[in-house]
C-alpha positions in Angstrom: 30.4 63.5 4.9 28.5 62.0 8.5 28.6 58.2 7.7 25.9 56.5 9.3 26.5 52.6 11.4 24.4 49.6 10.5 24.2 47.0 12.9 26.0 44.8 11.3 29.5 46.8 11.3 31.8 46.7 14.0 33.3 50.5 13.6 32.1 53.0 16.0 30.7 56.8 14.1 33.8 58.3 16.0 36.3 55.3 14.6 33.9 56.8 10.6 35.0 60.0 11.2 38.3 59.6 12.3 38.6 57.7 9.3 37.4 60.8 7.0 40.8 62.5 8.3 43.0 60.6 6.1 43.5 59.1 2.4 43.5 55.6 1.2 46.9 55.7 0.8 47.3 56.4 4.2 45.1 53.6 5.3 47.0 51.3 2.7 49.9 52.1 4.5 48.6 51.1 8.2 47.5 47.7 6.6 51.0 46.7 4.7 52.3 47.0 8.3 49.7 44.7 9.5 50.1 42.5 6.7 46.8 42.3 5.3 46.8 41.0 1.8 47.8 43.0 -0.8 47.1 45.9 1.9 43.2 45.8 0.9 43.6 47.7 -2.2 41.1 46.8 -5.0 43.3 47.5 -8.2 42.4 48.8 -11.3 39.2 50.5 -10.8 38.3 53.7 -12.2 35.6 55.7 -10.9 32.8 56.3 -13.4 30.6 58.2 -11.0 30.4 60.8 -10.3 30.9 62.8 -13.6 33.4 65.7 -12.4 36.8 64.4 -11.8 37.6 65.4 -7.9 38.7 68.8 -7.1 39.4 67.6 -3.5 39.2 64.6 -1.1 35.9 63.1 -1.3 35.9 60.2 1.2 32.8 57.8 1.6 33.0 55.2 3.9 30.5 52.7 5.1 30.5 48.7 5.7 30.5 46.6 2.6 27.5 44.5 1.2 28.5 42.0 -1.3 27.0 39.7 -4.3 28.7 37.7 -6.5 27.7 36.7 -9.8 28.1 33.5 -12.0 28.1 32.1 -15.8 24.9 32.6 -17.2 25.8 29.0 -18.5 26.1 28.0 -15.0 30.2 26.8 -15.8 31.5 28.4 -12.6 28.6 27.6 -9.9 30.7 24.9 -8.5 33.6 27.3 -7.8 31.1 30.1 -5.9 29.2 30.1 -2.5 26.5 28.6 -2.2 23.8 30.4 -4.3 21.4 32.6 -1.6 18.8 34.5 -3.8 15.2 33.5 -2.8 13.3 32.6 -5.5 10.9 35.2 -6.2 13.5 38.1 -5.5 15.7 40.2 -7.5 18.8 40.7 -6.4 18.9 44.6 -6.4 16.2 44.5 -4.1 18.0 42.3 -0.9 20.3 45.7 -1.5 21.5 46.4 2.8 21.0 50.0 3.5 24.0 52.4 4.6 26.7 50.0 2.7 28.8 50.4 0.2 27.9 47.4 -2.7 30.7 45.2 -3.8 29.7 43.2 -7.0 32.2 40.9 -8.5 31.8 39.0 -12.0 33.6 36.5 -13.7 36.7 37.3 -15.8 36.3 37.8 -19.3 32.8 38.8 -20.1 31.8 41.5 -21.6 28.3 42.7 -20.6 27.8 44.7 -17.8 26.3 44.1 -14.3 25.3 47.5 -13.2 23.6 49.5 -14.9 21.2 52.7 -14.8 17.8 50.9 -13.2 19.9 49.3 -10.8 21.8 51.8 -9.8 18.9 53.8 -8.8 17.4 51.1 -7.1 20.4 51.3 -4.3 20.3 55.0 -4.4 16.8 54.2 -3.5 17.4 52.3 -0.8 20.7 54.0 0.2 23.4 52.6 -0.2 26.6 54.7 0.1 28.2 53.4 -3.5 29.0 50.9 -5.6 31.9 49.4 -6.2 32.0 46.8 -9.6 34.7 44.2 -10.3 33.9 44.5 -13.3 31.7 46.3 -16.2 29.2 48.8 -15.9 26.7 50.7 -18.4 24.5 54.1 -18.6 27.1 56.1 -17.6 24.8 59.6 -17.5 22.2 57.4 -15.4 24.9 55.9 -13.1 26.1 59.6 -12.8 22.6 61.4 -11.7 22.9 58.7 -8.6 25.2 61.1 -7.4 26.9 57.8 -5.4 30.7 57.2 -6.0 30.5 54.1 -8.4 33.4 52.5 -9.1 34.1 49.9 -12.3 37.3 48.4 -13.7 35.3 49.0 -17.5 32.5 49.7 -19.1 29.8 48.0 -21.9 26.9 48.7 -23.3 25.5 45.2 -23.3 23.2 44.1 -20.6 23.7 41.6 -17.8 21.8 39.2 -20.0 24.2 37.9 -22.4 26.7 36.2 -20.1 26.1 36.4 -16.5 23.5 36.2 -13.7 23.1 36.6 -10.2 24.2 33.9 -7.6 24.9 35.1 -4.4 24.5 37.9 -2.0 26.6 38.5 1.8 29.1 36.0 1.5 33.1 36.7 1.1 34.5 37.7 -2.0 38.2 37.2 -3.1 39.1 39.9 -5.5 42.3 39.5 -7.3 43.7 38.3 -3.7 41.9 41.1 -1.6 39.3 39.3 0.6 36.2 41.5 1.8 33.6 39.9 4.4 30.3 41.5 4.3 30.6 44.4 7.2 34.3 45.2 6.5 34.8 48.8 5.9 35.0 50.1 2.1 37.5 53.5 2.3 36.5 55.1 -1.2 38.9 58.0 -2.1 37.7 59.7 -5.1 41.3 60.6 -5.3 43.7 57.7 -4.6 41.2 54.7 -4.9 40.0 51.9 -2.7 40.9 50.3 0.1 38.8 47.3 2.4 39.7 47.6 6.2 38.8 44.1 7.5 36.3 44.8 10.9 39.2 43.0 12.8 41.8 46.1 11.9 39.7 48.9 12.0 41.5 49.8 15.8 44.6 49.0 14.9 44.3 50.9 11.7 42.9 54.1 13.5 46.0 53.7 16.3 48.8 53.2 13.7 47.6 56.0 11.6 48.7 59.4 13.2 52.3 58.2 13.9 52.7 57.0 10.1 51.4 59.9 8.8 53.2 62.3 11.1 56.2 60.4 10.0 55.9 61.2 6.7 55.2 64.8 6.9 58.4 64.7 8.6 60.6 63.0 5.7 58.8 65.8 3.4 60.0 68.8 5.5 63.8 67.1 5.3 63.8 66.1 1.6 62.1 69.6 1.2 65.2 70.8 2.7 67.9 69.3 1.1 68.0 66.0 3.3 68.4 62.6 1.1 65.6 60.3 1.4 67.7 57.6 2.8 68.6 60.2 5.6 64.8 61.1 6.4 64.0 57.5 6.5 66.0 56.9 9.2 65.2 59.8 11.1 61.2 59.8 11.0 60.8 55.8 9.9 63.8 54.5 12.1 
């Protein structure tokens, strides 16, 4: 898939498709060495959309957008960025074009905050996928995006019941995994997701052919016979 720059990302198209050559375990692996935390995984998402479960590596990366969304009683405000949304606007509409949305609610509500409308809205104004820290709804809707849309559950209530919009472009902590707005989001139908913070994106795409090429090498050995502890200390050192 050609992945296209928006200003506001540091990677190069040549850094985007060099990128496309490897898996987000691989790219997991590059940042544990460079001791990013939790090596940018965002854990326990399942990918709702598209429909067909993945027959082969499908690989979407693009710079992340974010919003972040509060209590509709207002309880957690004080614990959030400050809120950003002009009056006036919906939030679906401030959507950045050629990114990859990360939405993050709080814990323990149940309503969703994607749904079918919204989703088409960013399909509208492309972005590349969505990625939900938590619930989601109109699953056949989400699906006829045709954008990879990620969701740790799903609902069938709307937004409305608990939560609303408070912020969009500012960081976002999830579960211990920081994202800045222009990081790169690594979605691996496959393996899952992985955030390479702009500042690694180099180093990531420098350390990756050695690691990799190590490991093929520990699976030709253990292939052959060799113990594991043996391989590791001839490929890993």
């Amino acid at each position: 898939m050609m992945a296209t720059i928006p200003r506001s990302s540091a990677a190069t198209q040549d850094q985007l498709q060099t990128l496309q050559n490897y898996t987000a375990c691989d790219v997991a692996d590059a940042l544990l060495k460079l001791q990013v935390p939790n090596a940018g995984f965002l854990p326990d998402l399942h990918l709702f959309a598209p429909h067909n479960s993945p027959t082969k590596q499908e690989i979407t990366i693009a710079p992340a957008s974010t919003i972040t969304f509060a209590f509709k009683d207002g309880r957690n405000v004080s614990e959030l960025p400050q809120a950003n949304i002009p009056a006036g606007k919906h939030w679906v509409d401030l959507t950045q074009p050629e990114t990859i949305v990360l939405m993050k609610q709080p814990e323990g509500q149940k309503c969703a905050i994607l749904g079918g409308i919204m989703a088409l809205r960013m399909k509208v104004l492309n972005a590349k996928g969505v990625i939900v820290n938590g619930r989601v709804r109109d699953l056949v809707e989400l699906r006829e995006t045709g954008l990879p849309i990620w969701s740790k559950s799903t609902s069938i209530v709307g937004t409305g019941l608990e939560a609303k919009p408070h912020a969009v472009q500012v960081p976002l902590n999830i579960e211990g995994t920081i994202v800045e707005p222009g990081d790169l989001v690594f979605s691996d139908a496959t393996n899952g997701v992985v955030v390479i913070p702009q500042s690694k994106v180099a180093k990531v795409i420098e350390m990756l052919p050695g690691l990799v090429g190590a490991d093929d090498g520990v699976k030709e050995d253990v292939a052959q016979g060799v113990t594991v502890q043996e391989a590791f200390k001839k490929h890993r050192g």
